[in-house]
C-alpha positions as CSV (number, residue, x, y, z in Angstrom):
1,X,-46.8,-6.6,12.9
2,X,-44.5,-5.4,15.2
3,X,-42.1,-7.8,17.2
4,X,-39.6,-6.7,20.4
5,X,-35.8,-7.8,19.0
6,X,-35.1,-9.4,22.5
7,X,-38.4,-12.0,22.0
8,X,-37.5,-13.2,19.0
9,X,-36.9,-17.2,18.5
10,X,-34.4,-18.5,17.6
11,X,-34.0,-19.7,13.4
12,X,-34.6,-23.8,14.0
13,X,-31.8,-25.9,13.3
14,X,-31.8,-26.9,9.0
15,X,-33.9,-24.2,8.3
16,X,-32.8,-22.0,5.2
17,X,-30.7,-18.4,6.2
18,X,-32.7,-15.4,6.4
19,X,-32.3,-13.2,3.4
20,X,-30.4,-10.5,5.3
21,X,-27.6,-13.8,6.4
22,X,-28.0,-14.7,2.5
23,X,-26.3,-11.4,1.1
24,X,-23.5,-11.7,2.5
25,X,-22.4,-14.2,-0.2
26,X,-24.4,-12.5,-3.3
27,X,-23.1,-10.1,-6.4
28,X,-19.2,-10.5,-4.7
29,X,-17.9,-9.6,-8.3
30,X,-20.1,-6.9,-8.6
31,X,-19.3,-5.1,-5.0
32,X,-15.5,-6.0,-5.3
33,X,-15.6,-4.2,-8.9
34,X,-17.5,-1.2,-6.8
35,X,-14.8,-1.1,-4.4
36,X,-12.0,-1.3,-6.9
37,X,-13.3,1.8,-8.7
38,X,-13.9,3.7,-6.1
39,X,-10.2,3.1,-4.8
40,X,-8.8,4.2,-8.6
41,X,-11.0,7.1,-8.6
42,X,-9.8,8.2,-5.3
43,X,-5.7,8.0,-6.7
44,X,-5.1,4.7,-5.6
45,X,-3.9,3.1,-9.0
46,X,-0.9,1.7,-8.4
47,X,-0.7,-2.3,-8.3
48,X,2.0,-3.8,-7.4
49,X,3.8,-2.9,-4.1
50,X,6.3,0.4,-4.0
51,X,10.2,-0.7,-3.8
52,X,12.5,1.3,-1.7
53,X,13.1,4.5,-3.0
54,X,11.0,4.1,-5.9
55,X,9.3,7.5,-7.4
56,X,5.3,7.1,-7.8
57,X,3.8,9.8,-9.5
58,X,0.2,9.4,-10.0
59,X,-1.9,11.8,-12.1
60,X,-5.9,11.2,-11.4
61,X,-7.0,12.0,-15.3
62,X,-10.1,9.7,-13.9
63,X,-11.1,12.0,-11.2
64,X,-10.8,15.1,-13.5
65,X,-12.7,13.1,-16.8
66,X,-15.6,11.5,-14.3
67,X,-16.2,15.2,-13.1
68,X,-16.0,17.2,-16.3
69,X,-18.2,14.4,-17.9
70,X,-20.9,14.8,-15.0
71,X,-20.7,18.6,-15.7
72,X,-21.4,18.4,-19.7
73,X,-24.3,15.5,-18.8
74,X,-26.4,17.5,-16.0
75,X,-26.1,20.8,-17.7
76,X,-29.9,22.3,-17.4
77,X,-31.9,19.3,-16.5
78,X,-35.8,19.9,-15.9
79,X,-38.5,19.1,-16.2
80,X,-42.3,19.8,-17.9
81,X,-45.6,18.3,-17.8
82,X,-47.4,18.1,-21.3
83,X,-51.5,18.5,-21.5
84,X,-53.3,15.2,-22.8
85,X,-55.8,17.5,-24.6
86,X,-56.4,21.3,-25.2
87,X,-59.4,20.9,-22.0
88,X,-58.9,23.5,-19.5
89,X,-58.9,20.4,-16.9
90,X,-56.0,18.8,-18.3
91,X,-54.1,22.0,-18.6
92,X,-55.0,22.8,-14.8
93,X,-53.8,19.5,-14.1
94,X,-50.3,19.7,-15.8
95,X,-49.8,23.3,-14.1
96,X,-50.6,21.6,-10.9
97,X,-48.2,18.6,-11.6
98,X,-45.6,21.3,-12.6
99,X,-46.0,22.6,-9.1
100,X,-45.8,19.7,-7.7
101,X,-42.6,18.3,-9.0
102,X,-40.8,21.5,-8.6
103,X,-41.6,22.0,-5.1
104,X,-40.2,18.3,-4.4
105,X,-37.3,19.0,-6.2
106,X,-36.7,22.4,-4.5
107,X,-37.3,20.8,-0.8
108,X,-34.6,17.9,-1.7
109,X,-32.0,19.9,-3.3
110,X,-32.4,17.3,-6.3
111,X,-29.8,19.6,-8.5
112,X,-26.9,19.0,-6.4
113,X,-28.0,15.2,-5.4
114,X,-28.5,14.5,-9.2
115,X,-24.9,15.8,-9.3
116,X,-23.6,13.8,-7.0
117,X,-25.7,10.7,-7.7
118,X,-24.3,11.0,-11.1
119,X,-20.5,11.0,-10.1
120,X,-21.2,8.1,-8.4
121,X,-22.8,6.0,-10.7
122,X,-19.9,7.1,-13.7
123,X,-17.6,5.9,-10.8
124,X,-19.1,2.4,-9.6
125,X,-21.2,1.6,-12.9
126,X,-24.9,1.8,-10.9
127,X,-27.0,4.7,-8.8
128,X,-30.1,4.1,-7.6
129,X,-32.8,7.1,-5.8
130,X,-35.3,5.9,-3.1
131,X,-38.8,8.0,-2.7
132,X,-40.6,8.0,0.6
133,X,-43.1,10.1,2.4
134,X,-41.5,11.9,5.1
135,X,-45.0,11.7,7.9
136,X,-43.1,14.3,11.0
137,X,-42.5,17.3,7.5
138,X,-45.6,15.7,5.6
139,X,-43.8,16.0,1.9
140,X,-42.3,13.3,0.0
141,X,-38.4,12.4,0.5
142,X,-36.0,11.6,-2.0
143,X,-32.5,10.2,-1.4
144,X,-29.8,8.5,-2.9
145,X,-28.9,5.3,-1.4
146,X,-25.4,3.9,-1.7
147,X,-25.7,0.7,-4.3
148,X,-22.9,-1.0,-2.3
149,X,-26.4,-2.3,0.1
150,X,-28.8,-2.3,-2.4
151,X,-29.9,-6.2,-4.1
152,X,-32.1,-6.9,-6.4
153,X,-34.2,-9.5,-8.1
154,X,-35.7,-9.4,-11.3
155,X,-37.6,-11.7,-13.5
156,X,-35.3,-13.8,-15.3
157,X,-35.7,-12.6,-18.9
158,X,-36.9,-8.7,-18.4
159,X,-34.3,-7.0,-16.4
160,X,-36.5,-4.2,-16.6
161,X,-39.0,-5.8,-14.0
162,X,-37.9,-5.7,-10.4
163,X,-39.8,-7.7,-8.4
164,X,-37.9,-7.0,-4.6
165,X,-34.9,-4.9,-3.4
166,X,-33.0,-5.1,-0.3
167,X,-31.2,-2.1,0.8
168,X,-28.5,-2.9,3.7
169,X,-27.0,0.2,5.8
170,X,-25.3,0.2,9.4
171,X,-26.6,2.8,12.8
172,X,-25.2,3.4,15.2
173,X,-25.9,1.9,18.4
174,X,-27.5,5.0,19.8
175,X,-29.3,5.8,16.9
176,X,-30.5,2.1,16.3
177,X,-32.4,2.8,20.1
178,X,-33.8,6.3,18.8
179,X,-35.2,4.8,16.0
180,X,-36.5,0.9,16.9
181,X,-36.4,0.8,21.0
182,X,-34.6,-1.3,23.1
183,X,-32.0,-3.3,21.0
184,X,-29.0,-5.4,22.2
185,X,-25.3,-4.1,22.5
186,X,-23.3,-4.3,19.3
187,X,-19.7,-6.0,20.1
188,X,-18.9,-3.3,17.2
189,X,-21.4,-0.3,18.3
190,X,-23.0,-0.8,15.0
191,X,-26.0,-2.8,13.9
192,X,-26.8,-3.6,10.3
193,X,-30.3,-2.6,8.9
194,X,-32.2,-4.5,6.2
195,X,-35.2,-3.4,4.2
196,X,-36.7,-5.5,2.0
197,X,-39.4,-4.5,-0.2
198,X,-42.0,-5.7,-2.5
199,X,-45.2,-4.4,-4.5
200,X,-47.1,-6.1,-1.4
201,X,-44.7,-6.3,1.8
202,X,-42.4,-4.2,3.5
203,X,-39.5,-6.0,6.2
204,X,-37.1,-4.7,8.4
205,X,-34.0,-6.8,9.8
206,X,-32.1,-5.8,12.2
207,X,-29.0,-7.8,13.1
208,X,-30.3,-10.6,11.3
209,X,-33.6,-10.8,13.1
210,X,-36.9,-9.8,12.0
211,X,-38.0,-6.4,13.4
212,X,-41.2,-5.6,11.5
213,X,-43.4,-6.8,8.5
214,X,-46.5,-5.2,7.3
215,X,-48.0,-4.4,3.7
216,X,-45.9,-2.1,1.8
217,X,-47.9,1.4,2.3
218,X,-46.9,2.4,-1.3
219,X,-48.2,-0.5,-3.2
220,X,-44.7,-0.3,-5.1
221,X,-41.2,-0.6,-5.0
222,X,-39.7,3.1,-4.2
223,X,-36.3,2.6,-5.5
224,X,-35.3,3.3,-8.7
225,X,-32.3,1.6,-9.4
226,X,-30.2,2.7,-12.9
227,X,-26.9,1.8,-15.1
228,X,-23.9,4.1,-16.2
229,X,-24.1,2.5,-19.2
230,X,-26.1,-1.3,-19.4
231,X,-24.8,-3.9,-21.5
232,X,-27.3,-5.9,-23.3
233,X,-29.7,-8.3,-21.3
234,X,-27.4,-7.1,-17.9
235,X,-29.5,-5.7,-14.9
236,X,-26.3,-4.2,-13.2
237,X,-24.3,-1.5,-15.4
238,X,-20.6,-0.5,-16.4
239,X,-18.5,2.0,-14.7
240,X,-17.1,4.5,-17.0
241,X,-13.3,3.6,-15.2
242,X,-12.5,-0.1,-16.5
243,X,-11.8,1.5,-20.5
244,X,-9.3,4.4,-18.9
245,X,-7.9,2.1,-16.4
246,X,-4.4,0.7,-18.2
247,X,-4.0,4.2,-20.1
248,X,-3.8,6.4,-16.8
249,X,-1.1,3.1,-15.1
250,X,1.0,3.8,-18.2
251,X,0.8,7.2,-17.9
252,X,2.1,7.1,-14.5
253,X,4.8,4.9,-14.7
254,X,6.1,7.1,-17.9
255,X,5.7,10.2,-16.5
256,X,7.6,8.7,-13.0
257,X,10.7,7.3,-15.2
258,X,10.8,10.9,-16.9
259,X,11.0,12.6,-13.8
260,X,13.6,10.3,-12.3
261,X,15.9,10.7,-15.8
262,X,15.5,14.3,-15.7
263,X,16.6,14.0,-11.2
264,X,19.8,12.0,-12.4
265,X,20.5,14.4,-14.9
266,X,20.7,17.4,-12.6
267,X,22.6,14.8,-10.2
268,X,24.9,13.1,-12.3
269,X,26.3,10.1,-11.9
270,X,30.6,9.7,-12.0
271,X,31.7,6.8,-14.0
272,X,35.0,5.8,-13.5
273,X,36.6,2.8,-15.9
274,X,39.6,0.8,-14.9
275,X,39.8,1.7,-11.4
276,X,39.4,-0.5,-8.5
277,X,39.4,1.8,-5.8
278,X,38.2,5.0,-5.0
279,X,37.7,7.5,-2.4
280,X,36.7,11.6,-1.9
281,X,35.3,11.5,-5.7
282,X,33.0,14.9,-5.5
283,X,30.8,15.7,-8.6
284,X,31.1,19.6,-8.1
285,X,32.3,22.8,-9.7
286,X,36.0,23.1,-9.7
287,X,36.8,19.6,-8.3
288,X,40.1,17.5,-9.3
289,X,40.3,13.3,-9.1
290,X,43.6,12.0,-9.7
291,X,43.2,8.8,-11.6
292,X,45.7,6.3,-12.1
293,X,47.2,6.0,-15.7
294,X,45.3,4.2,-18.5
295,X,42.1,5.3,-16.3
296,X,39.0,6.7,-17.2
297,X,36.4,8.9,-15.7
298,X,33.3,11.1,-17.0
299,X,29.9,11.7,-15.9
300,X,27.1,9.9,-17.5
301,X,24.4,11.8,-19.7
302,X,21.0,10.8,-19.8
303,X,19.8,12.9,-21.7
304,X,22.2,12.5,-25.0
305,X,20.8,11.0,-28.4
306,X,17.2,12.4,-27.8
307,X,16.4,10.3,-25.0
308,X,14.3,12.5,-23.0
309,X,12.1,13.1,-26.1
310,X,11.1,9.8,-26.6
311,X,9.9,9.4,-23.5
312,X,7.9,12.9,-23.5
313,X,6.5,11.4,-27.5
314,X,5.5,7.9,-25.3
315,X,3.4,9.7,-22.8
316,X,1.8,12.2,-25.4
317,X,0.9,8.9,-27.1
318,X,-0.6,7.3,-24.5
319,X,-2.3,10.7,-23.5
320,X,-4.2,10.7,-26.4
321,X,-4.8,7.1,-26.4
322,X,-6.6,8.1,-22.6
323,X,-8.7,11.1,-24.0
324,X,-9.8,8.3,-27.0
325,X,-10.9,5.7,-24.8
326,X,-12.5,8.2,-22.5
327,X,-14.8,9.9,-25.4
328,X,-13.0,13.1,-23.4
329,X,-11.1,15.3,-26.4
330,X,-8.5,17.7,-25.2
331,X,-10.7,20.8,-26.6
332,X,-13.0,19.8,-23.2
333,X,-10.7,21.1,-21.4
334,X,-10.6,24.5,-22.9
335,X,-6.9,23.7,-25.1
336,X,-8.0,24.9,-29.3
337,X,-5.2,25.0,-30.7
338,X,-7.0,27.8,-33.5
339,X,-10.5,29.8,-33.4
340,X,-12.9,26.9,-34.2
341,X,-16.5,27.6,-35.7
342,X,-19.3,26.4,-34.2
343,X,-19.6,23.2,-36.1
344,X,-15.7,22.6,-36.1
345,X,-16.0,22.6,-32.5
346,X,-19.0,20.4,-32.5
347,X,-17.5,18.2,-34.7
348,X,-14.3,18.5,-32.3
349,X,-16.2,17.4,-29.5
350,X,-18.4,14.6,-30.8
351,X,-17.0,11.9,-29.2
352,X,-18.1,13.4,-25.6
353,X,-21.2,14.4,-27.3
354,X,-22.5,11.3,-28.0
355,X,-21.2,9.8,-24.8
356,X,-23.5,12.6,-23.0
357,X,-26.3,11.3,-25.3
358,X,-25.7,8.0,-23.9
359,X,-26.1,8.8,-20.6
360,X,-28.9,11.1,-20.6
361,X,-30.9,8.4,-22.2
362,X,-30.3,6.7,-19.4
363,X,-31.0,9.1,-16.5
364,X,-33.9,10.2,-18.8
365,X,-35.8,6.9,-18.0
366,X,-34.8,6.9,-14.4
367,X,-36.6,10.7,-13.8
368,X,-39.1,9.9,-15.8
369,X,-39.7,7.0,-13.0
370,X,-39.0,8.6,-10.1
371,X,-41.7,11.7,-11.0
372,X,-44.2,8.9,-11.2
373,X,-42.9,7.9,-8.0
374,X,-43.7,11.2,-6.6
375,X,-46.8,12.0,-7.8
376,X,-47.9,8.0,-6.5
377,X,-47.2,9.1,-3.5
378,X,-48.4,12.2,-2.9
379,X,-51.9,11.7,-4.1
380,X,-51.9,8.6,-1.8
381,X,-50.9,11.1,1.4
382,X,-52.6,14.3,-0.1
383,X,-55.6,12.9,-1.9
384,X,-54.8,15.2,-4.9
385,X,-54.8,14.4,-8.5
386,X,-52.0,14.5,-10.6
387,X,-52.3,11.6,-13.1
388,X,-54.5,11.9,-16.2
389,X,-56.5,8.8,-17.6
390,X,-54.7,6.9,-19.4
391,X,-56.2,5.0,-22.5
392,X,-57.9,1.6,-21.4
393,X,-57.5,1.1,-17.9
394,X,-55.2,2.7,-15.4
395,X,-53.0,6.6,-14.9
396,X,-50.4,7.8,-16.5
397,X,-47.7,10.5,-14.9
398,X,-46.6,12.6,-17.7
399,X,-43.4,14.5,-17.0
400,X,-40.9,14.6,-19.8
401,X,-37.4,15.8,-19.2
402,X,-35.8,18.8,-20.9
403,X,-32.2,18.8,-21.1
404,X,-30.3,21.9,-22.3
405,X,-27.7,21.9,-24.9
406,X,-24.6,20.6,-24.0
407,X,-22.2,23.5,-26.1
408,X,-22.6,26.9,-25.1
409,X,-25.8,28.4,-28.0
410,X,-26.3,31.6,-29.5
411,X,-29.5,32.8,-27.6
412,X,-30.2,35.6,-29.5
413,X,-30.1,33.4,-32.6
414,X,-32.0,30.5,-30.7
415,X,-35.1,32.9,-29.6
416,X,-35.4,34.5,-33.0
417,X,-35.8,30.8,-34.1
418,X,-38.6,30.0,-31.8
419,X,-40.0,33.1,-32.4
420,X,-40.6,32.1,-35.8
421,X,-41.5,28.6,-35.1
422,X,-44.0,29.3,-32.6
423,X,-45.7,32.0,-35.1
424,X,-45.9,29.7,-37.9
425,X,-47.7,27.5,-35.8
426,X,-44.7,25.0,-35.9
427,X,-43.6,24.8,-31.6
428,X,-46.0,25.9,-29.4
429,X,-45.1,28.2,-26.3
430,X,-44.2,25.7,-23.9
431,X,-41.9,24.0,-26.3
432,X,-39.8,27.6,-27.4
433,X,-39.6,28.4,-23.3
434,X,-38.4,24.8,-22.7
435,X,-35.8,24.7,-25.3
436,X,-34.7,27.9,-24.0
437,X,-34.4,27.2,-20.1
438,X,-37.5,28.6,-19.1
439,X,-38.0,27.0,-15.2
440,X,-41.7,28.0,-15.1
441,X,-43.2,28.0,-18.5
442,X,-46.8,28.1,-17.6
443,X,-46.1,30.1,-14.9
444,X,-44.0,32.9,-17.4
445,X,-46.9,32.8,-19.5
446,X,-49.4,33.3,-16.9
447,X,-47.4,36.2,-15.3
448,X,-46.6,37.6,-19.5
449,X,-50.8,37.6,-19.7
450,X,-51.2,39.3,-16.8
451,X,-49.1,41.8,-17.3
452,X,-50.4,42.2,-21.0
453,X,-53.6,42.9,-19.6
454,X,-52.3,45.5,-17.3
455,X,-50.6,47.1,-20.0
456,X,-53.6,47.3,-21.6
457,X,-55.9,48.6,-19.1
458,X,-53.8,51.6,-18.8
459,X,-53.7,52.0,-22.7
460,X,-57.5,52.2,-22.4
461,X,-57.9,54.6,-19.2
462,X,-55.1,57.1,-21.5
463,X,-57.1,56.7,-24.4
464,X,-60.4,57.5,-22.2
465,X,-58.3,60.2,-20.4
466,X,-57.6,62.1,-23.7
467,X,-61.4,62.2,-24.7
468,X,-61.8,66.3,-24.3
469,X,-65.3,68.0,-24.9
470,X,-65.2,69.8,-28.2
471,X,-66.6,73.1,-28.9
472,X,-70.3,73.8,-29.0
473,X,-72.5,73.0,-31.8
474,X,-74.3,76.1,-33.7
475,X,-77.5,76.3,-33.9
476,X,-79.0,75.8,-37.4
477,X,-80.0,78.9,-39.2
478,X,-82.9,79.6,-41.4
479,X,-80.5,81.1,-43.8
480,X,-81.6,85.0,-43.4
């Protein structure tokens, strides 16, 4: 159902707010810790106001630690589709799902919006994707809506099970008319959008007025909304900024009282003792004060009885309390001290290791859920089967993620390893080509067969070339 904006009545005096009107006063903590990450990520990580003439040197460690920490998590991420069975259905059926999911990846550059969505969610503590069926391009759409307008509701003791979402953006005045008709002028030139979905209904609010509601043409939620890092029974997750917060504001205001002492020092200051006037005193080469008698003057040193060390041994300290609380070691930055092995540098590096872990957990589930997303909706607009029966009642989507390693491997080592595995009966094929970054692996193997039996076509017309006639057989003699 379909209503014109400029008909609709207005709400009747005591009746409840409309939902859109009611989130202005939900999750505040939650959207004022959003914006106060964001700010600190940016540089902003001073608190209290700047006196005159202060020094403020800020040095964003969380912009460089979010970043690198993104990098090591979304290192080689993909993705296969597993058989149920040995049946040549079921292994057409996980080719064709293969397909599927890589040619919606590769239409919504999902490598560098899984980078990005991943930033943001170390950043505010939450990302979410949205999947959609785009009907002018006819393929399936997947973005990553900011979860500063995103709500949701959940039943009370499963956070796991979202029951409705409400995802609030602002258009543009012109754009709002593109996309809805005739809408009234904005005092701001901007009108705020609501979409509120369930498994059954779909709603669109515009400026606080209902717009549009019909059944939801997917039959599910398409968001799928997903923590940095949840605590226990919490739907909304933790930023990876509150733990690195005080750390980095220490190092700044050391670092800033270093750099003043070591200004002063190269300025220095004239002290003069017992005198109670004083004019034309120059701190340069060559220049003379006449002092009266009993008087005293010298320039002050900062940097006598080890002073400036100190400081420099405080903010090495609170360095490596920073890299501690942020899992981050200094060897992630490329600094070894000595040639580590292998294992010493694994060992090195296990803090960030198992943070990585952590995470991909995480995103794990959330891909896992929006590939079952995809597939939902493009057999619903293609009529194409990608899910295999599932036992009892019902389909399942079966895409796992691969992840590759996080340290660099030794590939040479690594194939002769799967080599052997896979002829000992041990990994099969698709398993070796997936732990070894293989995009395609049924279609490698496909294109390996063919060109197997090429090979071996020629072998036979060479062999069938070679066949010369002999010489003539004799005739058998009576023996005379």
């Amino acid at each position: 159902m379909t209503t014109s904006l400029l008909d609709l009545p207005l709400r009747p005096p005591g009746a409840a707010l409309p939902l859109p009107q009611q989130l202005a006063r939900l999750d505040a903590p939650r959207l004022r810790a959003y914006r106060d990450n964001l700010e600190f990520y940016q540089g902003r990580q001073w608190t209290e106001p700047q006196r005159r003439r202060e020094r403020r040197l800020t040095f964003n460690y969380a912009k460089t630690i979010i970043e690198k920490t993104a990098s090591y998590t979304m290192t080689g991420v993909s993705f296969v589709v597993d058989p149920e069975d040995g049946s040549e259905e079921s292994l057409e059926r996980a080719r064709r799902t293969e397909r599927a999911l890589r040619d919606v990846y590769e239409a919504n550059a999902l490598d560098q919006l899984d980078f990005d969505n991943e930033i943001d969610c170390s950043v505010l503590g939450d990302a979410a994707y949205k999947v959609t069926w785009d009907p002018a391009e006819r393929r399936v759409r997947v973005s990553a809506p900011d979860v500063q307008g995103l709500y949701a509701w959940w039943v009370a003791d499963d956070p796991s099970r979202v029951w409705r979402v409400a995802s609030r953006y602002t258009l543009g005045h012109e754009e709002a008319e593109a996309l809805y008709g005739r809408v009234p002028a904005s005092r701001r030139g901007e009108h705020t959008v609501v979409e509120v979905w369930t498994d059954a209904s779909f709603e669109l609010w515009l400026d606080g007025a209902l717009l549009e509601e019909r059944p939801n043409p997917y039959g599910l939620i398409p968001f799928v909304i997903y923590p940095n890092v949840r605590e226990p029974q919490q739907f909304w997750g933790v930023s990876d900024l509150p733990a690195i917060k005080e750390p980095l504001r220490e190092l700044n205001r050391a670092v800033s009282q270093l750099s003043m002492i070591l200004e002063l020092s190269g300025n220095p200051i004239a002290v003069l003792e017992n005198v109670t006037e004083a004019q034309d005193i120059a701190v340069q080469p060559g220049a003379v004060w006449e002092i009266p008698e009993k008087a005293r003057a010298y320039l002050l040193d900062l940097l006598q009885g080890g002073g400036v060390g100190l400081h420099v041994d405080f903010a090495n300290l609170v360095l490596r309390t920073l890299h501690d609380l942020a899992e981050v070691p200094r060897s992630a930055f490329g600094e070894n001290r000595q040639a580590l092995s292998g294992v010493a540098l694994q060992m090195e590096l296990d803090p960030l290791l198992k943070k990585v872990q952590r995470k991909r957990l995480i995103r794990g589930a959330a891909f896992r859920r929006r590939n079952e997303m995809v597939l939902r909706i493009l057999e619903q607009q293609t009529g194409e089967s990608f899910a295999a029966p599932a036992p009892g009642s019902g389909k399942a989507y079966r895409a796992r993620t691969v992840w590759a390693p996080v340290l660099p491997q030794d590939r040479s080592r690594l194939t002769e390893d799967e080599a052997r595995l896979v002829a000992a009966g041990i990994h099969s094929r698709r398993t070796a080509a997936g732990l070894l970054d293989v995009a395609d692996p049924d279609g490698e193997w496909q294109r390996w067969q063919e060109e197997e039996a090429g090979n071996q076509a020629v072998k036979q017309s060479g062999n069938q070339g070679d066949r010369r006639p002999g010489p003539p057989a004799k005739e058998p003699t009576d023996g005379r």
